[in-house]
Backbone as JSON, one array per atom type, in Angstrom:
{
  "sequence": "XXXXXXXXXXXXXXXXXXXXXXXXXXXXXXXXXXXXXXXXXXXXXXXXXXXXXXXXXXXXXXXXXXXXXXXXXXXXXXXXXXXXXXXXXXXXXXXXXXXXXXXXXXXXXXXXXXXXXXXXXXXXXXXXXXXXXXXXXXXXXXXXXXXXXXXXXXXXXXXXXXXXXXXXXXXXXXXXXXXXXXXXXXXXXXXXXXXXXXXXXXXXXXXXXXXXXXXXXXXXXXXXX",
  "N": [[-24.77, -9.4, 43.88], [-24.39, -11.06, 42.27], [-21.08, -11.45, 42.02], [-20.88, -12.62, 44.66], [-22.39, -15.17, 44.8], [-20.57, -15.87, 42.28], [-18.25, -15.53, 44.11], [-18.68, -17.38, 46.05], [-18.96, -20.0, 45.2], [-17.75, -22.9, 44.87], [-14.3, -23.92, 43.44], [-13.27, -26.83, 43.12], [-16.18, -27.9, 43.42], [-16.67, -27.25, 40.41], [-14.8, -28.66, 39.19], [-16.02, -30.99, 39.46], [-14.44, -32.92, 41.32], [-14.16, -34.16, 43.8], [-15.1, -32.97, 47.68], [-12.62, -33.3, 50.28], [-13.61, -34.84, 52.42], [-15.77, -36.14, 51.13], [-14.13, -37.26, 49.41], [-12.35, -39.01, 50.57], [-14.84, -40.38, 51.69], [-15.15, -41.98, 49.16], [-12.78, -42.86, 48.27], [-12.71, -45.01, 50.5], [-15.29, -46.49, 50.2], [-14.57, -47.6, 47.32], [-11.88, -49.13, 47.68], [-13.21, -50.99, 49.47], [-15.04, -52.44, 47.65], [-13.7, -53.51, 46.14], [-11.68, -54.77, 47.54], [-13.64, -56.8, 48.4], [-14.37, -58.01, 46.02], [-11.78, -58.75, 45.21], [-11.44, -60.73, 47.8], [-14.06, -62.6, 47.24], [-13.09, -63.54, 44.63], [-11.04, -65.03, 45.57], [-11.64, -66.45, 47.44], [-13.3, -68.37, 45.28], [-11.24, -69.24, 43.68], [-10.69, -70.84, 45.79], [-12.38, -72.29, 46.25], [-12.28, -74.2, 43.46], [-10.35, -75.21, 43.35], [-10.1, -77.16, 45.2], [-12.48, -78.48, 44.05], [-11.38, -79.78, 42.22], [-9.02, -81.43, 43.21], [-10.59, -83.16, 44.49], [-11.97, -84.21, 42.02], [-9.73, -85.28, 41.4], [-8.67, -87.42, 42.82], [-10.86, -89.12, 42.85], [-10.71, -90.07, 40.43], [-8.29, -91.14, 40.15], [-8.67, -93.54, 42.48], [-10.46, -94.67, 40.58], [-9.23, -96.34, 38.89], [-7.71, -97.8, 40.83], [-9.06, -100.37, 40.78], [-8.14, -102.05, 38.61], [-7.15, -104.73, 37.16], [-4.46, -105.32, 37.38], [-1.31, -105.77, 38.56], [1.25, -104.45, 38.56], [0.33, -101.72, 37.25], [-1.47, -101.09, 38.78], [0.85, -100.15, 41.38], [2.2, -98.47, 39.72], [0.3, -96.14, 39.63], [-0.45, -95.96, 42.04], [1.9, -94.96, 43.05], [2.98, -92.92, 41.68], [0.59, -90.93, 40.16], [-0.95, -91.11, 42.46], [0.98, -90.06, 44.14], [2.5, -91.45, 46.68], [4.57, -93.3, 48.86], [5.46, -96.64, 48.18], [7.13, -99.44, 48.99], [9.56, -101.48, 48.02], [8.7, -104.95, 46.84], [6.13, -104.98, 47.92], [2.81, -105.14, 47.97], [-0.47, -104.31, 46.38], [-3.4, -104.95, 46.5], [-6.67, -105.37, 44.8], [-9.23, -102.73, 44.32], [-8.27, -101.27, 46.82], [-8.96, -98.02, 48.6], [-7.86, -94.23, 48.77], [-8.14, -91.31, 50.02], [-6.93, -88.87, 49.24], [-4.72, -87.15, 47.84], [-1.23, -88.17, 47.88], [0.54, -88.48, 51.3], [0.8, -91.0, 52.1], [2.83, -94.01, 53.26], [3.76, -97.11, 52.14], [5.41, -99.36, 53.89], [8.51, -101.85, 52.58], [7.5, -105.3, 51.54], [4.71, -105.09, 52.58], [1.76, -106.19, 52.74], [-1.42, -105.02, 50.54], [-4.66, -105.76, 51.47], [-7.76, -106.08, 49.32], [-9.9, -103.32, 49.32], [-9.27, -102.07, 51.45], [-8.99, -99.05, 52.94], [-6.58, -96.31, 52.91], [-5.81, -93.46, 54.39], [-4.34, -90.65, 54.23], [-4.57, -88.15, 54.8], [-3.57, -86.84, 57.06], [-1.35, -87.7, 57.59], [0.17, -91.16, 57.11], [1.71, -94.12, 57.9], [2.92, -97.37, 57.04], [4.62, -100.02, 57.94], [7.44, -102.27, 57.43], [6.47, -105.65, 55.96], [3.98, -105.6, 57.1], [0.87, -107.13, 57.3], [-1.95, -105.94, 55.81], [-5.37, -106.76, 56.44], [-8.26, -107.84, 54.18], [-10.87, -104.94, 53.41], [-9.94, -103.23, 55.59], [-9.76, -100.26, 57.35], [-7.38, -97.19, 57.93], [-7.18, -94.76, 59.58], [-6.91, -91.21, 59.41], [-7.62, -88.67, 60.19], [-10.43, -87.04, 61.16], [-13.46, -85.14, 62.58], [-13.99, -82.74, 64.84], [-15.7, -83.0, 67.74], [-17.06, -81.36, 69.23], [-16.57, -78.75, 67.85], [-18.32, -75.54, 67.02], [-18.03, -75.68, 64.37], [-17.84, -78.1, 63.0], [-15.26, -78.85, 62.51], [-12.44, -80.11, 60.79], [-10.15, -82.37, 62.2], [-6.58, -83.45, 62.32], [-4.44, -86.03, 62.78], [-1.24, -87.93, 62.33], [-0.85, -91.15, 62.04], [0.3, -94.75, 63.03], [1.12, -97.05, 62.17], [3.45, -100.32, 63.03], [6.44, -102.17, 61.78], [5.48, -105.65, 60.51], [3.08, -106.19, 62.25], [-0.21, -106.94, 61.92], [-3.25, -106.63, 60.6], [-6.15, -107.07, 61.04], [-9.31, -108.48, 58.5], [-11.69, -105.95, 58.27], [-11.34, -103.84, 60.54], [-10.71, -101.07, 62.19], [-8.52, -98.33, 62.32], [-8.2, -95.63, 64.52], [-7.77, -92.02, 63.81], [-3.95, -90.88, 64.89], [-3.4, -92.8, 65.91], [-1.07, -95.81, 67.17], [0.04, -98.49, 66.31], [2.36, -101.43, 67.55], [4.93, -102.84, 66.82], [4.83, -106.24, 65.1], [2.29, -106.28, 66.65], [-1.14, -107.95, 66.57], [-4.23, -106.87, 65.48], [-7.58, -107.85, 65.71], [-10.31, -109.02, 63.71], [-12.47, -106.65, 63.0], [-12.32, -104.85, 64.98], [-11.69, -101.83, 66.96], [-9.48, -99.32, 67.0], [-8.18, -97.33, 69.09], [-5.33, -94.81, 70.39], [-2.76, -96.32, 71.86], [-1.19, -99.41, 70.53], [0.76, -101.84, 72.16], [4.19, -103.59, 71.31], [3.75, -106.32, 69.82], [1.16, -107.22, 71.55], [-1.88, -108.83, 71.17], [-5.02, -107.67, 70.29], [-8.55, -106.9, 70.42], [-12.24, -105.92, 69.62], [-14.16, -102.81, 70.6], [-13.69, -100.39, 72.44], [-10.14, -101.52, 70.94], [-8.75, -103.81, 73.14], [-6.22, -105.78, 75.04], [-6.03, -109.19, 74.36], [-4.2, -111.26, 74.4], [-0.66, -112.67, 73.56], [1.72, -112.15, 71.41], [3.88, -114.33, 69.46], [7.61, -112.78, 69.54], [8.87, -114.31, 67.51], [7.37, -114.22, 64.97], [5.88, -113.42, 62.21], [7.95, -113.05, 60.49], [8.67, -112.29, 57.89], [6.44, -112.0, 54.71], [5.4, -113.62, 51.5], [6.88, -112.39, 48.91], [7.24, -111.02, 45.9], [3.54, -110.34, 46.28], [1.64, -111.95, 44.69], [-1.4, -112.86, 43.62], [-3.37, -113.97, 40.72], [-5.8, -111.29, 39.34], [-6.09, -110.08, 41.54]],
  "CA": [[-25.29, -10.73, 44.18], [-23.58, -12.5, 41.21], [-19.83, -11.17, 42.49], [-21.22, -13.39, 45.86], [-22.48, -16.54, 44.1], [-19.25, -16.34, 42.0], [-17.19, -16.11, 45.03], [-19.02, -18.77, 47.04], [-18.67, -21.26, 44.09], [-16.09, -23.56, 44.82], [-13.77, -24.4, 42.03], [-13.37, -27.97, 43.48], [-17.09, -28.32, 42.81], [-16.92, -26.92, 39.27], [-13.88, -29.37, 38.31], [-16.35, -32.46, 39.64], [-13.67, -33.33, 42.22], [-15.14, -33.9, 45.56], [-13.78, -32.6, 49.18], [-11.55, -33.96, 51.0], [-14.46, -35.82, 53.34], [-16.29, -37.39, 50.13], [-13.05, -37.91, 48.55], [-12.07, -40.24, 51.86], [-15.61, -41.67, 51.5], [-15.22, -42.79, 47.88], [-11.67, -43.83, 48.24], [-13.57, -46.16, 51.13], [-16.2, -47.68, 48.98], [-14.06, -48.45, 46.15], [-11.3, -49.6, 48.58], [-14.39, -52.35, 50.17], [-15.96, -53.15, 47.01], [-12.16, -54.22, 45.57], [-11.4, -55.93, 48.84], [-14.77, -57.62, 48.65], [-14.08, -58.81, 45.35], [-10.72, -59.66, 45.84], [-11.87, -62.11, 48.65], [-14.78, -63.41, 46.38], [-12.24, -64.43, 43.61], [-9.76, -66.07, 46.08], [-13.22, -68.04, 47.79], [-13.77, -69.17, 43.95], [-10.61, -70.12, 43.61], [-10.05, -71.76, 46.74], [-13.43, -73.67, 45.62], [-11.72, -74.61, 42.22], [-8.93, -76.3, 43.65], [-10.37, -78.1, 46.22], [-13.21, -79.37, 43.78], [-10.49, -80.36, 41.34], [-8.67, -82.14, 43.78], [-11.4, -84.26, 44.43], [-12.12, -84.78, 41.24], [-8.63, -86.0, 40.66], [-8.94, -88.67, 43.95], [-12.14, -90.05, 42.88], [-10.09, -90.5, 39.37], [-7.19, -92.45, 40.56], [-9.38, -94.73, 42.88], [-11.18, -95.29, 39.74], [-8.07, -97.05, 38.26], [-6.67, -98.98, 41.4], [-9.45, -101.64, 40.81], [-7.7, -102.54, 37.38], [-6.53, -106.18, 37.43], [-2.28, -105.68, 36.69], [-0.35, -105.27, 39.91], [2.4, -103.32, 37.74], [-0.42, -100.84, 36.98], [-1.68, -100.36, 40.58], [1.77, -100.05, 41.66], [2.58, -97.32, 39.35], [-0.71, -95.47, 39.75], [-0.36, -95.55, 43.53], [3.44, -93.89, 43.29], [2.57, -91.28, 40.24], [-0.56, -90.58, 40.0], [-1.53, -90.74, 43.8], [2.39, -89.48, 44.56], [2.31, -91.87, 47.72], [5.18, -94.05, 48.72], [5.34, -97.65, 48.05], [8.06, -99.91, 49.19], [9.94, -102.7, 47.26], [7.91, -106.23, 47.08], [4.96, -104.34, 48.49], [1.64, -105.62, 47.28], [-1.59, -103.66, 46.57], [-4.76, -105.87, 45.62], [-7.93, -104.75, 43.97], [-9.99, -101.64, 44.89], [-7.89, -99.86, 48.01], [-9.22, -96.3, 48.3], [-7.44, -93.59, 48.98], [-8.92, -90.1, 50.81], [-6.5, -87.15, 49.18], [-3.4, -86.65, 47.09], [-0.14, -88.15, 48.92], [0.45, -88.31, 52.56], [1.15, -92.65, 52.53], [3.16, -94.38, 52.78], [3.72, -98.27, 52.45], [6.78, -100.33, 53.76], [8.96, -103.25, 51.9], [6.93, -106.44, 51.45], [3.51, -104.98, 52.64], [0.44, -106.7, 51.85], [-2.75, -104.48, 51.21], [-5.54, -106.26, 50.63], [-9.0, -105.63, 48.37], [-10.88, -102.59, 49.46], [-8.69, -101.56, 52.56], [-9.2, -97.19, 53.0], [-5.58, -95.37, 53.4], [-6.26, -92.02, 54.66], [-2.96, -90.02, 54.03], [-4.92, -86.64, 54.79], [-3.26, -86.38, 58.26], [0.1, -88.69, 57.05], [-0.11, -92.8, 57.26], [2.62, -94.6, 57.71], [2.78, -98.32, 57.02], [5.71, -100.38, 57.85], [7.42, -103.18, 56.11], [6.08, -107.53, 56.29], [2.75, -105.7, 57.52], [-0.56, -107.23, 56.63], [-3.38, -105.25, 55.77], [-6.62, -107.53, 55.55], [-9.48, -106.86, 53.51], [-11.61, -103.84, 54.51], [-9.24, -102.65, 56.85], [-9.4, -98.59, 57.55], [-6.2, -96.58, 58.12], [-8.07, -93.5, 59.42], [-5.88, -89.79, 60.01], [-8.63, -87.3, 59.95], [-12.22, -86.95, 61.61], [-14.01, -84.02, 63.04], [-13.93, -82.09, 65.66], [-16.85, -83.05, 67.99], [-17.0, -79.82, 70.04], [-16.44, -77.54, 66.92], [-19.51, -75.39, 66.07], [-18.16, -75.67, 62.42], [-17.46, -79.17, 62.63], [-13.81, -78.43, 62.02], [-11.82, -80.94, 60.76], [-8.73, -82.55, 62.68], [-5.85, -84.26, 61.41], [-3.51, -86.69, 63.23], [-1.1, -89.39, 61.92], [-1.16, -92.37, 62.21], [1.54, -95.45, 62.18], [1.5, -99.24, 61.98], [5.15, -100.68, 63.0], [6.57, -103.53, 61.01], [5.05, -106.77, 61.32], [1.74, -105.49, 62.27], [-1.46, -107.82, 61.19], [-4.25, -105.53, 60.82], [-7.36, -108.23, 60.45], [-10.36, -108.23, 58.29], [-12.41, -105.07, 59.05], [-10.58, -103.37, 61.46], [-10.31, -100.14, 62.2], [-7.55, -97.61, 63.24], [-8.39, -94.44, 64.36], [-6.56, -91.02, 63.89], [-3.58, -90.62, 66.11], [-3.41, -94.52, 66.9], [0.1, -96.13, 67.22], [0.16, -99.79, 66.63], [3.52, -101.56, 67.42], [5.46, -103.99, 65.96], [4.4, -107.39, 65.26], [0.89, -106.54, 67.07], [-2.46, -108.09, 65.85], [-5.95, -106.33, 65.51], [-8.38, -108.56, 65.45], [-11.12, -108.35, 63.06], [-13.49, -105.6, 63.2], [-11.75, -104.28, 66.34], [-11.27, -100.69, 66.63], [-7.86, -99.19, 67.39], [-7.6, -95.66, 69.68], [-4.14, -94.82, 71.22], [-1.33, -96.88, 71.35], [-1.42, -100.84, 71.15], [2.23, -102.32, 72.34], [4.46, -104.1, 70.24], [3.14, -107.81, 70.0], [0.04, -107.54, 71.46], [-2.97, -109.22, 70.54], [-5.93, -106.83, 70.65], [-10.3, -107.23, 69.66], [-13.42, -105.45, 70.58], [-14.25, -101.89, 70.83], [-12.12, -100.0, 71.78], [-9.81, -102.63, 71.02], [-8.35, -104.15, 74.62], [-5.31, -106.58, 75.2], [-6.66, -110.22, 74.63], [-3.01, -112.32, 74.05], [0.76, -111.92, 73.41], [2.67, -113.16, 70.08], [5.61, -114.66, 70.02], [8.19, -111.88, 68.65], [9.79, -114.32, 65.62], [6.14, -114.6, 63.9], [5.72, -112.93, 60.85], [9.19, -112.08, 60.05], [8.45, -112.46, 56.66], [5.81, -112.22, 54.03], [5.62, -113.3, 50.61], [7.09, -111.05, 48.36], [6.23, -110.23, 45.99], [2.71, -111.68, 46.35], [1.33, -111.96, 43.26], [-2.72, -113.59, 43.46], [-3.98, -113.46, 39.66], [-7.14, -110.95, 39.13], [-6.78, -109.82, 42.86]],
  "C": [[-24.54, -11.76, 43.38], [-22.16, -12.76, 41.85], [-20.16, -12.39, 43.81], [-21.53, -14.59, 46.01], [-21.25, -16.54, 43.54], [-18.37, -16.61, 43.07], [-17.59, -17.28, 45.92], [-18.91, -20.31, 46.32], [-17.52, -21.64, 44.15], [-15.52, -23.99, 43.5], [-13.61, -25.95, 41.96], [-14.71, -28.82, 43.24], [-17.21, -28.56, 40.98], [-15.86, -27.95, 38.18], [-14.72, -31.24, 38.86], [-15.16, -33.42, 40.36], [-14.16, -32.94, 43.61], [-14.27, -33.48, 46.5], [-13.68, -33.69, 49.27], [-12.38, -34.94, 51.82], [-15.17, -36.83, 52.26], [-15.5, -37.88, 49.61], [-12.35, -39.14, 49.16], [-13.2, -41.22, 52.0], [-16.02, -42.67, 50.51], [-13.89, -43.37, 47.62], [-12.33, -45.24, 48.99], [-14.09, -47.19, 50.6], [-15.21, -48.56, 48.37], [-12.83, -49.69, 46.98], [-12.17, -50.72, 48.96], [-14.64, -52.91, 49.2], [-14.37, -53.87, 46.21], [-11.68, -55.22, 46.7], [-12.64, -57.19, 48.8], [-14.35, -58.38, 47.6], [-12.8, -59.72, 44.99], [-11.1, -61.52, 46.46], [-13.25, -63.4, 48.08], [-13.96, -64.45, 45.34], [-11.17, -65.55, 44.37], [-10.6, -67.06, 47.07], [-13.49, -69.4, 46.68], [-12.72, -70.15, 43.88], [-9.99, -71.02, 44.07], [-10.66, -73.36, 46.65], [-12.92, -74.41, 44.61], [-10.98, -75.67, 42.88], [-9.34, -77.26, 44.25], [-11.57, -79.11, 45.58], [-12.44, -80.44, 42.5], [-9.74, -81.5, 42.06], [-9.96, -83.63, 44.37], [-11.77, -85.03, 43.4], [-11.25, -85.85, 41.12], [-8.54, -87.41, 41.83], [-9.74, -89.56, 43.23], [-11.38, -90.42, 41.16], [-8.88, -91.67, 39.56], [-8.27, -93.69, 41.59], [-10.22, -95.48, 41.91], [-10.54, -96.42, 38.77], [-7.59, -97.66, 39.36], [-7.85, -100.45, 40.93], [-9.09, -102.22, 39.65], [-6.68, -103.88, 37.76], [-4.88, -106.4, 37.1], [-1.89, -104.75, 38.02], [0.82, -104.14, 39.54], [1.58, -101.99, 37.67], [-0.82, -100.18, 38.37], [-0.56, -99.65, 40.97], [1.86, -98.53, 41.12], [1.48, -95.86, 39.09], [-0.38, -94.9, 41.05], [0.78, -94.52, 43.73], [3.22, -92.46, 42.29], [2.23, -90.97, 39.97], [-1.04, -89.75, 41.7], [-0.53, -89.31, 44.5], [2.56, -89.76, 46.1], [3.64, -92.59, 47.39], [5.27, -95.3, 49.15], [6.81, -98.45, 47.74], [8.67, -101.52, 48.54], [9.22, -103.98, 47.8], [6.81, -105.72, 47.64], [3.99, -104.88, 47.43], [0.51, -104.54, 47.77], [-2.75, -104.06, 45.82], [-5.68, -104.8, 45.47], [-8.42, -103.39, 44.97], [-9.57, -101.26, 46.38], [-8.24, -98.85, 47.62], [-8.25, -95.23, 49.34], [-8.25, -91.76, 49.52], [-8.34, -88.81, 50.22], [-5.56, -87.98, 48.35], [-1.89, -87.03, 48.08], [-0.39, -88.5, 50.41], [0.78, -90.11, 52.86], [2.09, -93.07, 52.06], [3.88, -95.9, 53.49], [5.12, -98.98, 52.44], [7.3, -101.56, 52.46], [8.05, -104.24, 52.28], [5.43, -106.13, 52.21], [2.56, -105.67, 51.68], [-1.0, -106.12, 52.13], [-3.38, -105.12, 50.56], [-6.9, -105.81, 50.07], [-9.63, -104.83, 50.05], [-10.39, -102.03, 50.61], [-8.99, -99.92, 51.78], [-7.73, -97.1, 53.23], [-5.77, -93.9, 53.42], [-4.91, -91.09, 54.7], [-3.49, -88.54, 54.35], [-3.86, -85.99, 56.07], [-1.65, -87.14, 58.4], [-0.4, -90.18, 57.94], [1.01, -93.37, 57.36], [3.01, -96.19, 58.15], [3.66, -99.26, 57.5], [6.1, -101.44, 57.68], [6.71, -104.3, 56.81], [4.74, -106.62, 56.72], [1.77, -106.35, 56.71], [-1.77, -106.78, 57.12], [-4.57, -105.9, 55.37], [-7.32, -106.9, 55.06], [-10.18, -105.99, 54.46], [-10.93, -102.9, 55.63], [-10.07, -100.99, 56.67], [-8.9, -98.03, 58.37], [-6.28, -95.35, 58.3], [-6.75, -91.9, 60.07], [-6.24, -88.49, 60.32], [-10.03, -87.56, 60.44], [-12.21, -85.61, 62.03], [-14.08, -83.77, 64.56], [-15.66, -82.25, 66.54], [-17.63, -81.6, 68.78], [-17.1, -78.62, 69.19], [-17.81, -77.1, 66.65], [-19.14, -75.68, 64.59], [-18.13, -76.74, 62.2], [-16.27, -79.3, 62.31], [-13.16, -80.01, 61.65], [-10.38, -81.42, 61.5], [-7.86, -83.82, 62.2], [-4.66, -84.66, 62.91], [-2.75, -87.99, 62.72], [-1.53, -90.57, 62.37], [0.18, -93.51, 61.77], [1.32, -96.54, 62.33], [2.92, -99.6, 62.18], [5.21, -101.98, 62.01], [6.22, -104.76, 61.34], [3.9, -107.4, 61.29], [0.78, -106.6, 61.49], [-2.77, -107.24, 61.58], [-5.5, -106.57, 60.23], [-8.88, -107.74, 59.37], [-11.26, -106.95, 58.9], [-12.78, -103.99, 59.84], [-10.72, -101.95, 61.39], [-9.25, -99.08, 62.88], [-8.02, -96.28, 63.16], [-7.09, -93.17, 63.79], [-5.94, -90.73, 65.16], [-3.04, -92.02, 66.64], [-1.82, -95.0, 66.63], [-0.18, -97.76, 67.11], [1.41, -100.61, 66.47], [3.75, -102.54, 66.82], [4.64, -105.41, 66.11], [2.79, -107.37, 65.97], [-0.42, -107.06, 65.76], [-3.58, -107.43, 66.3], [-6.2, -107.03, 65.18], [-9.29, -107.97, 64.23], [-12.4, -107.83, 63.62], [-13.33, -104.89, 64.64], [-11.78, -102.58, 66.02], [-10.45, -99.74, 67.76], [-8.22, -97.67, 68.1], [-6.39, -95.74, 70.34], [-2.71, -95.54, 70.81], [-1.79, -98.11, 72.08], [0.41, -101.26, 71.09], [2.58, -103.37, 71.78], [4.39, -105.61, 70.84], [1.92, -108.45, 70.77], [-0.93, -108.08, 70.94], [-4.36, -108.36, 71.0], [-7.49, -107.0, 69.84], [-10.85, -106.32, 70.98], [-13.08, -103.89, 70.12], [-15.15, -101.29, 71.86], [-11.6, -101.41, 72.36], [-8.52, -102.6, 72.73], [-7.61, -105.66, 74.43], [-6.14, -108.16, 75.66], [-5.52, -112.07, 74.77], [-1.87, -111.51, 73.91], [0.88, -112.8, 72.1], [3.95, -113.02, 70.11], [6.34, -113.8, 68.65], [9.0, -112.53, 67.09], [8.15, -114.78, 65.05], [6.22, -113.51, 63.2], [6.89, -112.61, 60.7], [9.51, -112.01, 58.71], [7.19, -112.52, 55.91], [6.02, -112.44, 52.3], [5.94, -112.44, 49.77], [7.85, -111.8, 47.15], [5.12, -111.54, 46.16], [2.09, -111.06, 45.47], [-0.41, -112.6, 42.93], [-3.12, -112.88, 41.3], [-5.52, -112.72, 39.84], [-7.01, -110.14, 40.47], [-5.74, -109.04, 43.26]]
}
């Protein structure tokens, strides 16, 4: 009887090394619970970054409302890491949406509290004026998405351009040269160069004559503002 228990006693048991079937179902496990955590740590750190990056936004917008145009200026280019074009002006409190992605022609004028949304790229171009409040939008949501997904499309302003009080441009929108938005209009598509456009959605209300604005102060300099 013993000779029969000894021989039926695996040695594979006796060295605490499992078969070949538990040994495939504990490679498994460990295999999942390493994959699992894997994908936990690279969730964390996807969270990290992305709450850091916000942080660091809501830090630079906290410094454009500082009263020295030299200071804005060099906040907006090296801090933000946006580009900003010779004689270009950027008054008090513009906000910015992300890290990069704008960027502002020669002799632009943005004025107090305008949005640039660079998430989806912006692109400004030179003599434009940006009135107060404006928003320079490149990113909204997905209305159809169960997740709400986010979508990104540029966006451009041609040179010229007089973006009024208020205004808004969506993502995706084209506005051509020399055109005006009225104030509090709001921009989808493409408005043609020298149009005059109001209302929403904004709709062709005039023409401008192509030598207007061919110039803006530069630099423009308001004290405090």
């Amino acid at each position: 009887c013993s000779a029969r228990v000894a021989a039926s006693f695996s040695p594979r048991y006796a060295t605490g090394v499992p078969d070949p079937p538990r040994r495939i179902l504990a490679g498994g496990i460990l295999g999942f619970v390493g994959s699992a955590t894997s994908r936990h740590a690279l969730s964390a750190w996807l969270l990290f970054r992305e709450r850091m990056h916000d942080a660091y936004v809501v830090a630079v917008n906290g410094l454009l409302p500082v009263p020295v145009h030299r200071f804005r200026e060099w906040a907006f280019r090296n801090l933000a890491r946006n580009a900003l074009g010779s004689g270009a002006t950027l008054e008090r409190s513009i906000r910015l949406t992300t890290k990069g992605g704008v960027t502002v022609g020669d002799g632009t004028i943005v004025n107090r509290g305008a949005t640039l949304d660079g998430r989806g790229l912006l692109r400004v171009g030179a003599h434009v004026n940006i009135s107060a409040e404006v928003m320079l939008l490149t990113s909204d949501h997905d209305p159809h998405s169960p997740a709400f997904e986010d979508r990104e499309r540029s966006t451009v302003i041609g040179d010229r351009a007089w973006i009024s009080s208020r205004a808004m441009v969506l993502p995706g929108a084209r506005v051509g040269e020399g055109a005006v938005v009225a104030a509090g209009a709001v921009v989808h598509g493409a408005i043609e160069p020298w149009a005059i456009v109001a209302g929403n959605p904004a709709r062709v209300i005039g023409q401008r004559s192509p030598d207007a604005q061919a110039a803006l102060p530069s630099p423009y300099r308001r004290l405090f503002h």
